[in-house]
C-alpha positions as CSV (number, residue, x, y, z in Angstrom):
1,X,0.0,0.0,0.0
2,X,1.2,3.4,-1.1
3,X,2.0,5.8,1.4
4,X,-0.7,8.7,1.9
5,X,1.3,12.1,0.7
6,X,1.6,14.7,3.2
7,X,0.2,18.0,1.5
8,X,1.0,20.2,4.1
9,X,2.9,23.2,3.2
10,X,6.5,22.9,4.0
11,X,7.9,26.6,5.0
12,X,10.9,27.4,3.1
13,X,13.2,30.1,3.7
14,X,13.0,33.2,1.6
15,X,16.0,32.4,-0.3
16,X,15.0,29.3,-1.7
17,X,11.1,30.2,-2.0
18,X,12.4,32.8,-4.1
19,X,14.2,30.4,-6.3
20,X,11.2,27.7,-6.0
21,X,8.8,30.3,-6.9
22,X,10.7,31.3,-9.9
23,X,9.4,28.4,-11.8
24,X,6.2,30.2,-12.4
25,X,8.2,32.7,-15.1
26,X,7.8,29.6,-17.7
27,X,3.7,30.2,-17.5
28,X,4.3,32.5,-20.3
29,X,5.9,30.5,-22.4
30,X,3.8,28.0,-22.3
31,X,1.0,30.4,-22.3
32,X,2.8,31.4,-25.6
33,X,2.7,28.0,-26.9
34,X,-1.2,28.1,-26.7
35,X,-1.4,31.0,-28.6
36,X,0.8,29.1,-31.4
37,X,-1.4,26.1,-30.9
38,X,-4.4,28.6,-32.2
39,X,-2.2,29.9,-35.0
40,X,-1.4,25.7,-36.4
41,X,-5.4,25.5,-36.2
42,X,-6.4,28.6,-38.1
43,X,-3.6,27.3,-40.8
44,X,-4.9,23.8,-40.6
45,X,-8.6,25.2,-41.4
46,X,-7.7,27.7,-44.0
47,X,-5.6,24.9,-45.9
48,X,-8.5,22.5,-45.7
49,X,-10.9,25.3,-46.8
50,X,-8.8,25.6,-50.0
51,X,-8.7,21.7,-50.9
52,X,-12.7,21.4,-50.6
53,X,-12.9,24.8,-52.7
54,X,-10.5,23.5,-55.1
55,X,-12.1,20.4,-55.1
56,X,-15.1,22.3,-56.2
57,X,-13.2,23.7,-59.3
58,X,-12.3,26.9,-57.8
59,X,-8.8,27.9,-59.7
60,X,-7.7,30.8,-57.0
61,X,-8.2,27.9,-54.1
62,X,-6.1,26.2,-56.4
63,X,-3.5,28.1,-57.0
64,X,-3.2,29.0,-53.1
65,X,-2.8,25.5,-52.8
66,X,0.0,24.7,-55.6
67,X,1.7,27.8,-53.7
68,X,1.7,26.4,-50.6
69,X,3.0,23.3,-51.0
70,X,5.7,24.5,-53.9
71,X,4.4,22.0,-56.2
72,X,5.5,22.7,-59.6
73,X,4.6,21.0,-63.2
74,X,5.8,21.6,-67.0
75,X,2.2,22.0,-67.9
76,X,-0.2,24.5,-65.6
77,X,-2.3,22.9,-62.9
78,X,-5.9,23.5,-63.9
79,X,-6.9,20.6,-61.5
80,X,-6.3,19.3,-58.4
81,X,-4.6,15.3,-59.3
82,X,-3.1,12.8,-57.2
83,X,-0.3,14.4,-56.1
84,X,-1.4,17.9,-55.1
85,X,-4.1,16.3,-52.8
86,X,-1.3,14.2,-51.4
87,X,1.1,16.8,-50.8
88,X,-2.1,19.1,-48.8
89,X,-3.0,15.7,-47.0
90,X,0.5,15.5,-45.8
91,X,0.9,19.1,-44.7
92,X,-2.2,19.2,-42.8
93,X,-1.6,15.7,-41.2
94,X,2.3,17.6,-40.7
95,X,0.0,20.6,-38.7
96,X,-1.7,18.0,-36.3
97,X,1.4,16.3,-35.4
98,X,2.9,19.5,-34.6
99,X,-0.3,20.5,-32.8
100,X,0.7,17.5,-31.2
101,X,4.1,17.6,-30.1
102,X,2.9,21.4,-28.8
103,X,0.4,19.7,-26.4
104,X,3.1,17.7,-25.2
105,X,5.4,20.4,-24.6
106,X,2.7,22.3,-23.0
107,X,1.1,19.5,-20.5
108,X,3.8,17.7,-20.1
109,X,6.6,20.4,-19.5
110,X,3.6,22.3,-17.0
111,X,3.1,19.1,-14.9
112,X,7.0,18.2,-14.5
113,X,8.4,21.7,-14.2
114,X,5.7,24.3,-12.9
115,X,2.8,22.8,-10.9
116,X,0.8,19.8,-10.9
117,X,-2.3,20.0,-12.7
118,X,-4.1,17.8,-11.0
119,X,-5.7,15.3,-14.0
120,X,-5.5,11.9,-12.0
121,X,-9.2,11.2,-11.9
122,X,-10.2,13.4,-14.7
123,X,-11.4,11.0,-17.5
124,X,-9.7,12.6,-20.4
125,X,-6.3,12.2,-18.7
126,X,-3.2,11.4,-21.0
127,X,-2.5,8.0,-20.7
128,X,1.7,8.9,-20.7
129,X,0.8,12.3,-18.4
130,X,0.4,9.6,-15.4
131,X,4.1,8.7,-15.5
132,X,5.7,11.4,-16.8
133,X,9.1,13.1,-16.0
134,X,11.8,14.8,-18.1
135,X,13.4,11.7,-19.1
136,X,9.3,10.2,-20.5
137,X,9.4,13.6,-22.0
138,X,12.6,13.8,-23.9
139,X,11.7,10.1,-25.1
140,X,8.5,11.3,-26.6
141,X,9.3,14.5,-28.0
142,X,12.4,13.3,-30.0
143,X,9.9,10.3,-31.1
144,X,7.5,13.1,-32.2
145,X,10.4,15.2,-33.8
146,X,10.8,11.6,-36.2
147,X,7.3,11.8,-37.3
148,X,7.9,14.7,-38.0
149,X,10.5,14.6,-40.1
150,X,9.2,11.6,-41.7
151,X,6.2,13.6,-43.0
152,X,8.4,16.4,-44.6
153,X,10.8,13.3,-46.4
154,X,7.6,11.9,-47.6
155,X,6.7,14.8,-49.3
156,X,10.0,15.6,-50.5
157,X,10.1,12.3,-52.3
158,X,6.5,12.6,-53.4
159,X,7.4,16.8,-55.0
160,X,11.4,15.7,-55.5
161,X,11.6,16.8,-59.3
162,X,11.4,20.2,-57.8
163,X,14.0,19.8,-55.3
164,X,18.0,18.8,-56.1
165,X,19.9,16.2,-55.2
166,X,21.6,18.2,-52.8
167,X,18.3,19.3,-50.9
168,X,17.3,15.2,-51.1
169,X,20.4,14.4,-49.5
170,X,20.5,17.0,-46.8
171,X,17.0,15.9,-46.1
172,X,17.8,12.3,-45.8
173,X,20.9,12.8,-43.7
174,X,19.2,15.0,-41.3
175,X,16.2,12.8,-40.8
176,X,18.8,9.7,-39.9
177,X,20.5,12.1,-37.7
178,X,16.9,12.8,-36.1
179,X,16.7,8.5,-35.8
180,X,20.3,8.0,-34.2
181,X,19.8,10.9,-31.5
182,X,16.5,9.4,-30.9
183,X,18.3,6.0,-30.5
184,X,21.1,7.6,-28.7
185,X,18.2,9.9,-25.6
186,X,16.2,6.1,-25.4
187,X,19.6,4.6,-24.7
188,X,20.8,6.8,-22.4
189,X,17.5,6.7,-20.3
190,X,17.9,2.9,-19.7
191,X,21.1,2.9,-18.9
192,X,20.6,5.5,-16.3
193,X,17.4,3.6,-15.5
194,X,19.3,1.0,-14.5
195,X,19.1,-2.9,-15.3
196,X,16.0,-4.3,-14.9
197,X,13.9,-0.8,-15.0
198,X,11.2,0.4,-17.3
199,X,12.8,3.4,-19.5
200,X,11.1,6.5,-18.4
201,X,10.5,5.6,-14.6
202,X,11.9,7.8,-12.2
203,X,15.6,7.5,-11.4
């Protein structure tokens, strides 16, 4: 049976309440985040306004779209075709993983580095918010980061007779590099885990 956790106030000295209570300047930034959060959404929802107008046969939609997403063709888009609905399906599926990773950053840094929240009978808690620490955190914001990057190669690929070699490489290399320091944070947290411990649980 798990000990009962004594709430009661300990009384610091005002030296280190100072330096406790300091922890509250991050509300802005994560305050901040929010407001980014609502910026991803009204992109999301214009984008997606565009590709059902477009879909529609509306040329200006169109053309926003083409711009967008720096497609490019030897003959003039009139239409939307396979690949322009791919590459707007993978730039707004890009926006929600973002969205995403910001709700991470936002819950997740809030709960292990300002103030709890709170959240453990709420029914819409995070499944992950109910263990997490810095190390859970780094694990799943690098594995975010890959999914990421992942989108933006896949549409590389899809668009890459408008990019060069040397842009495809760059790409390539700097998605493997995302992979290995994935590999590499994972690694690190079971080793400092310990043998025999779950990566992610407290140290």
């Amino acid at each position: 049976m798990k000990p009962i956790p004594d709430h009661t106030a300990t009384r610091l000295r005002p030296l280190p309440n100072l330096i406790f209570m300091s922890r509250w300047l991050q509300l802005p930034l994560y305050l901040g985040l929010i407001l980014a959060q609502g910026v991803y959404v009204f992109h999301f929802w214009v984008e997606l306004v565009h590709l059902i107008e477009a879909a529609f046969g509306n040329e200006a939609a169109l053309g926003k779209l083409v711009t967008s997403i720096g497609y490019k063709s030897d003959a003039p888009v009139t239409q939307l075709n396979e690949t322009v609905i791919m590459l707007v399906v993978l730039a707004l599926i890009d926006v929600v993983m973002i969205s995403n990773l910001l709700i991470m950053v936002i819950v997740g840094g809030y709960e292990t580095f300002v103030s709890r929240m709170g959240l453990e009978n709420h029914p819409d808690q995070p499944e992950w918010l109910s263990h997490v620490n810095a190390s859970v955190l780094k694990v799943k914001l690098a594995t975010a980061i890959i999914g990421i990057s992942s989108i933006h190669l896949l549409k590389t690929f899809i668009n890459a007779a408008n990019y060069t070699d040397k842009v495809l490489l760059w790409q390539t290399l700097i998605h493997v590099a995302f992979l290995f320091s994935a590999m590499a944070i994972a690694m690190t947290d079971r080793l400092m885990a310990g043998p025999g411990a779950k990566p992610g649980a407290p140290h």
